[in-house]
N, C-alpha and C positions, 0 to 999 in steps of 0.2 A: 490411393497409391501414389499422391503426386512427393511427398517424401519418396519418391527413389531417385530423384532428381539431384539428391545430395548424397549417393555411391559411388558415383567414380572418384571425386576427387577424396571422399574421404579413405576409397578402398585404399587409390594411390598412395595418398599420404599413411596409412596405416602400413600395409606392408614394406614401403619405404623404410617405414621407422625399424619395421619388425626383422627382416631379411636381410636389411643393409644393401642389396640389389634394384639401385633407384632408378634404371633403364628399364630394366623388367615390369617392374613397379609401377611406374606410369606406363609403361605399353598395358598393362592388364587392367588401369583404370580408365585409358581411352578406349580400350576396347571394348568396358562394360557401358562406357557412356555412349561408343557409337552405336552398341549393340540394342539400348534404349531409344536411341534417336531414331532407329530402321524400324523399333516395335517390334523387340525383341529376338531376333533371326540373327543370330552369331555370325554366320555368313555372311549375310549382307551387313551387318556390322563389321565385317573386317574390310567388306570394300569401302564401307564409308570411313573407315578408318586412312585408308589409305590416302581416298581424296580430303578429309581433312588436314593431313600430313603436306600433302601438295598446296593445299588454300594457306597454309604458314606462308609462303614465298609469294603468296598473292600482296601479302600486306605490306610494305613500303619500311615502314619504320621496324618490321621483325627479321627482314632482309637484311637494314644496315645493323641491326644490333648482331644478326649471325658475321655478317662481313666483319665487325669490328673486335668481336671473338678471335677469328682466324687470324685477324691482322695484331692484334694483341701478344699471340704466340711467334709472329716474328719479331716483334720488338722484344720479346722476352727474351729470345735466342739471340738475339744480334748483341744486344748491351752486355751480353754474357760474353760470348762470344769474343766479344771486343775489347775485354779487361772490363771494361764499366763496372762492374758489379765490386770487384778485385779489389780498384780502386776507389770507390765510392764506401767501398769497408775501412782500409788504409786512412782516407782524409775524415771519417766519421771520427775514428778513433784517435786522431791529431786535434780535433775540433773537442774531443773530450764527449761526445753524441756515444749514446748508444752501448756505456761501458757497463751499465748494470742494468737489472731487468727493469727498474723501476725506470730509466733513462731511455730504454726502447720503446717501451709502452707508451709513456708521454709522447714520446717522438711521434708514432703510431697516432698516437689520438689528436693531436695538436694538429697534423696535416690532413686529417678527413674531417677537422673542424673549419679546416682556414679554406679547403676545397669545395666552398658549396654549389658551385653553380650547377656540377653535374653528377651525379650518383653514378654512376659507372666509373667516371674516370676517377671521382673521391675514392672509388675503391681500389681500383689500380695503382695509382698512386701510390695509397699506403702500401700494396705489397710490395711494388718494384723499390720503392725505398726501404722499408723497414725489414722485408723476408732474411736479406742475407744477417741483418743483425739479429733478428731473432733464430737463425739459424745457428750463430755463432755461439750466440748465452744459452743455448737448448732451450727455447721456451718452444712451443710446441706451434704445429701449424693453427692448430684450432682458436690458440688464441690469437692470430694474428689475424684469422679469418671474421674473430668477434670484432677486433678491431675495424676491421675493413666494415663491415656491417652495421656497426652501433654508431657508427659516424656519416653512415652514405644518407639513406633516407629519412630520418631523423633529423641531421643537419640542415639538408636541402630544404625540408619542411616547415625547420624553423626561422632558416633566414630565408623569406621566399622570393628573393631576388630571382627568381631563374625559371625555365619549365612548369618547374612542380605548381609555383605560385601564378604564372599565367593560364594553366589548366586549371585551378580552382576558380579562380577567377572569374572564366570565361563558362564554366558552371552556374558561377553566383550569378551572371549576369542577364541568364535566362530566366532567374524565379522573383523578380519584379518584385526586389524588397522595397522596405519602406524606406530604407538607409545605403551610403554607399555601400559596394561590394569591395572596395579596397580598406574600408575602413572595417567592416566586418572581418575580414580576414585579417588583418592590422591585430585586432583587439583577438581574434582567435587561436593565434600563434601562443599566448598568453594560455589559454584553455590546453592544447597542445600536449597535454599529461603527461603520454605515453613519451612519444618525443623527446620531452624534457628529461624526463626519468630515467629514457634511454642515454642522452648524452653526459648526463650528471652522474650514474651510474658507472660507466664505464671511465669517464675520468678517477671516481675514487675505486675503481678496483687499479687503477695506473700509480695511483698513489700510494697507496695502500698494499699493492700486494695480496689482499685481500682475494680469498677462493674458494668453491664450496662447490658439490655437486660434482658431475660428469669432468668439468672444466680442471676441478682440482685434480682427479686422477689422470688425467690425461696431461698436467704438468708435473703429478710425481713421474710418472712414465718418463718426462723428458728429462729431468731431473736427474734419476738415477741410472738410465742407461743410456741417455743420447739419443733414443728415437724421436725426433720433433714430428712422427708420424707412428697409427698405428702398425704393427708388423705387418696387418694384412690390410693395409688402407688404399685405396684404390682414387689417389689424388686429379682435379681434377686436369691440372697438369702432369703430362707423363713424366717422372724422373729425367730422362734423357734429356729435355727441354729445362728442364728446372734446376737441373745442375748440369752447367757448362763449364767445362775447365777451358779457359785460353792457352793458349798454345805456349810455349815457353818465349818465343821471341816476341810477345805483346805486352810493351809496357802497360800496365795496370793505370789509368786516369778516373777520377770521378767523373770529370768533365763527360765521360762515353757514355754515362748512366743519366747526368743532372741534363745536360741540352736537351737530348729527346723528351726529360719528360718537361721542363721548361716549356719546351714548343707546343706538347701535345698540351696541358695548361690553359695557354696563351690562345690557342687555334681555339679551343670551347668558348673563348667570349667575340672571337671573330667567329665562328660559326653561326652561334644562338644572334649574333648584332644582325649579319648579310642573310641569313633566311628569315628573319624578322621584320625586315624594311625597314632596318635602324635601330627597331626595340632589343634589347634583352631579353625581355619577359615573352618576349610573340615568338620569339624562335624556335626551330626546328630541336630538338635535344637528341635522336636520335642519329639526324643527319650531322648535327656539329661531333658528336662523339667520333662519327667515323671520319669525318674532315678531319679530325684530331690526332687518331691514331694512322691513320694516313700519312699525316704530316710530318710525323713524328717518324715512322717509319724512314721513309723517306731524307730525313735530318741524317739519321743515322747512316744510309746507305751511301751518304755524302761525308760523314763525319768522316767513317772507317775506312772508304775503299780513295780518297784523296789525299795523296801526299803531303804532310803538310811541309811549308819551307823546312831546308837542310834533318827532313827525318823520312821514315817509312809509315806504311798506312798499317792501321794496324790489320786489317784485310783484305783479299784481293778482292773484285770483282766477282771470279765464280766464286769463291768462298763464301760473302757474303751474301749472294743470292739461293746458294745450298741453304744458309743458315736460316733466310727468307721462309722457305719452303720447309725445310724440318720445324720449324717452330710452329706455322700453321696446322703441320699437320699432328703436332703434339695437342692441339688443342679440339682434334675434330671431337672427343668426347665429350667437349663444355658444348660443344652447337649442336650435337646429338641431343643433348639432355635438353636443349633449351628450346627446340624443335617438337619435341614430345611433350616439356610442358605448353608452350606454345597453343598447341593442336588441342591439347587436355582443357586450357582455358578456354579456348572458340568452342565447345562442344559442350563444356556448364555453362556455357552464354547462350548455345543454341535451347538447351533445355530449358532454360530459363529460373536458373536454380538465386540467382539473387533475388530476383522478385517475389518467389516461393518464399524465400525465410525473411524476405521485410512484409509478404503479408501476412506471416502469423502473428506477429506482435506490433505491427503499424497500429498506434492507436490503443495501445491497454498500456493500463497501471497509471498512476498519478503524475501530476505534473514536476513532482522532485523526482519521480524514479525516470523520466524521460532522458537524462544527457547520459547515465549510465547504461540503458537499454539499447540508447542509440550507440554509444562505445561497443559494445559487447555483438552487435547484430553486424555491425561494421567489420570488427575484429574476425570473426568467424565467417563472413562472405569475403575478405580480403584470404584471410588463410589458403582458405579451401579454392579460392579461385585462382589463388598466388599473384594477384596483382590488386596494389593500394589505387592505381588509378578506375579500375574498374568498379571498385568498391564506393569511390567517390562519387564515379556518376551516375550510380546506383541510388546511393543514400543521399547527396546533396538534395534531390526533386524530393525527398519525402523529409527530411529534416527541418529544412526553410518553412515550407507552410506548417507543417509540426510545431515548430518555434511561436510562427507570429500565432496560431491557434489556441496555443495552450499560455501564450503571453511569456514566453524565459526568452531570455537575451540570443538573437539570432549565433552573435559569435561562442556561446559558450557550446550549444548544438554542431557547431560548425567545428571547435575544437573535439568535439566526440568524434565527430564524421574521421577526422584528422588522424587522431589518436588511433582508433579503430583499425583505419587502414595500413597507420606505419606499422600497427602490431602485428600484423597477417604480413605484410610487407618485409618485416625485419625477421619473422618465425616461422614462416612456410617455406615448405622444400621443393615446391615447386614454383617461387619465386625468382623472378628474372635477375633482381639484386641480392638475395642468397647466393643463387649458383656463382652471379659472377665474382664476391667475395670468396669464394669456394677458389674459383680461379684464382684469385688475384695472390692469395695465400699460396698456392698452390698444396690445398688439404683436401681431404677424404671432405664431401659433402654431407654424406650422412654424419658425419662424426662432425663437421662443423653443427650440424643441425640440435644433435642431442648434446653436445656443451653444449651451445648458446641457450636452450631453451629453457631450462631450470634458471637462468638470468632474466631470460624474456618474460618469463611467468613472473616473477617479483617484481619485476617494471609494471606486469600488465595489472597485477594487483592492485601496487599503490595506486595507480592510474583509476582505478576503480572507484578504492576509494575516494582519490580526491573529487569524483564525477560525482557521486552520493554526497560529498558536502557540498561542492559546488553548487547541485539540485536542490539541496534540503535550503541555503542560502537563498536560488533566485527565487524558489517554489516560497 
């Protein structure tokens, strides 16, 4: 019976898909996985449910990612609030940015490429800039939430300047290769499939126009009536918070919109340098995001509520700390969800459900079908556990010695591990960086989920196959 080890999250992810009721959804698949952890007793599955839900707030970096959630929906409300948005549409459109779909989209893709040091804020980014112009063309939330998505961990992955690249790193560095671990990973990025697939992907559907699947009905929707959401989509920004009209005596400036996000930008490479001890790559990611949107926060409450010479502010004081406060709590539904998947993840970790599905297939099939096997195990323990770094430092310890044993090139193993997990990473609904692209868009999550994934599935293909020639190649 040790396959039941992989019911909750698949329950969650299943009736998620099926119900569209993604709260409920993960509560019924923590419950079933508390309920296996206690040994079966519903009851005391709900108590351990409960103190799993509390061990969330025990962890440091799942603390500053809910803080930076909250703080997120003030900056959202303030820049609104403040003209910023008003005006950041006005000088788009003097700039000639942003006049046809195919000029948002690029806009859209071009900034979650140039954004890599941090995957959350890559994703922010793209919405606080791009959302009001794809509101304006009616292109719909779901695609802007692809956007947010196909450029965050992807990106980061490929140029690994950042985080992402010093936690693999710091992986490689325990399995005593025979080669450096920067050079491995160096030559890796290159292996990287899915990654690739995904960025080059989404660039020519920007180009292109190009649509098919879930994604394409969901832009004739926008298309022909104007909803850039479904009728009944339950975004994971409240409307109230998502559309702010300024008050009529606020002049409309971009400047209200572009500074904060400038700073918050600018604060991710002082964050990740000063919790680092000077590196880039050693820093905190979690801690620099909330530095960030802190910062940013804060730019703003100084931007709006300070006179500047011979004008007025565009808010007062309590104004803009009301607006402080409404926007946080517009967004307590993204920290709800992300609380639950959270709790849902530390409870397939406690079962030990990664280890179960890399020891059914550690060690079978031939030395070519190895970098596809390893993609595909990766793939499906990221999914289901909704986190690419967990999947990492699951798979890295059995990958490396895999490699040098069966003789293929440690980076091309290392590109499956990669691939694998940006796939579960980019396609799971209980993904940290799904939901917050869900946010950043401000779309229905589920309905991000089922667009994106008829795209994710033909990235994850080709990805497949290029792992099957690559294997047939080193083999």
């Amino acid at each position: 019976m040790d396959w039941i080890v992989l019911l909750p999250p698949v329950v969650a992810i299943a009736l998620a898909l099926w119900t569209r009721q993604i709260y409920l959804s993960l509560f019924a698949g923590l419950w079933l996985g508390t309920t296996i952890l206690v040994g079966g007793n519903p009851v005391l599955g709900l108590r351990e449910l409960a103190d799993q839900v509390v061990a969330v707030f025990a962890t440091e970096s799942n603390v500053r990612i809910l803080l930076f959630c909250l703080l997120v929906g003030s900056l959202i409300a303030l820049v609104q609030a403040s003209g910023g948005v008003q005006g950041f549409i006005e000088w788009a459109r003097r700039q000639g940015w942003g006049e046809s779909q195919r000029g948002a989209e690029l806009l859209a893709w071009s900034v979650g490429v140039v954004l890599f040091v941090e995957s959350n804020i890559s994703s922010l980014t793209v919405g606080a800039v791009s959302r009001p112009l794809f509101d304006r063309l009616n292109l719909p939330r779901e695609k802007l939430a692809y956007y947010c998505d196909a450029t965050c961990a992807p990106v980061c992955m490929s140029i690994p300047l950042n985080g992402w690249g010093a936690f693999v790193l710091g992986l490689l560095a325990a399995q005593d290769l025979d080669v450096s671990a920067v050079s491995v990973l160096a030559q890796a990025v290159l292996f990287n499939f899915f990654a690739l697939f995904a960025i080059g992907f989404s660039l020519l559907l920007a180009l292109t126009g190009w649509r098919f699947g879930a994604m394409r009905r969901a832009e004739e929707r926008a298309e022909s009536t104007g909803q850039v959401l479904r009728p009944e989509a339950q975004p994971m920004v409240d409307e109230d918070v998502a559309r702010i009209d300024p008050s009529e005596d606020v002049v409309p400036r971009a400047r209200n919109l572009l500074l904060p996000v400038v700073v918050m930008v600018a604060m991710i490479f002082v964050g990740l340098v000063v919790t680092g001890g000077g590196s880039l790559m050693d820093g905190s990611g979690s801690t620099a995001v909330l530095w960030a949107v802190g910062t940013a926060v804060g730019t703003a409450l100084l931007l709006y509520t300070v006179p500047p010479p011979g004008g007025d502010a565009p808010l007062s004081l309590n104004d803009a700390m009301d607006w402080v406060l409404t926007g946080a709590s517009g967004l307590v539904p993204v920290t709800l969800l992300l609380v639950l998947a959270f709790a849902l993840g530390q409870v397939s970790q406690a079962l030990e459900m990664g280890t179960y599905v890399v020891g059914l297939v550690e060690g079978g099939g031939p030395a070519w079908w190895m970098p596809v096997l390893v993609y595909v195990v990766t793939g499906f323990v990221a999914f289901t556990l909704g986190s690419s770094w967990t999947a990492f430092a699951i798979l890295i310890p059995v990958a490396m010695p895999l490699a040098q044993g069966l003789q293929l090139p440690p980076s091309l193993l290392l590109g499956a591990v990669l691939s694998g997990g940006i796939f579960g990473d980019h396609a799971s609904p209980l993904s940290d960086t799904s939901i917050i692209s869900s946010m950043a868009a401000a779309c229905d999550h589920v309905d991000h989920v089922n667009t994106q994934m008829p795209y994710a599935l033909v990235q994850a293909g080709l990805a497949a196959a290029a792992f099957i020639g690559a294997g047939l190649l080193a083999g």
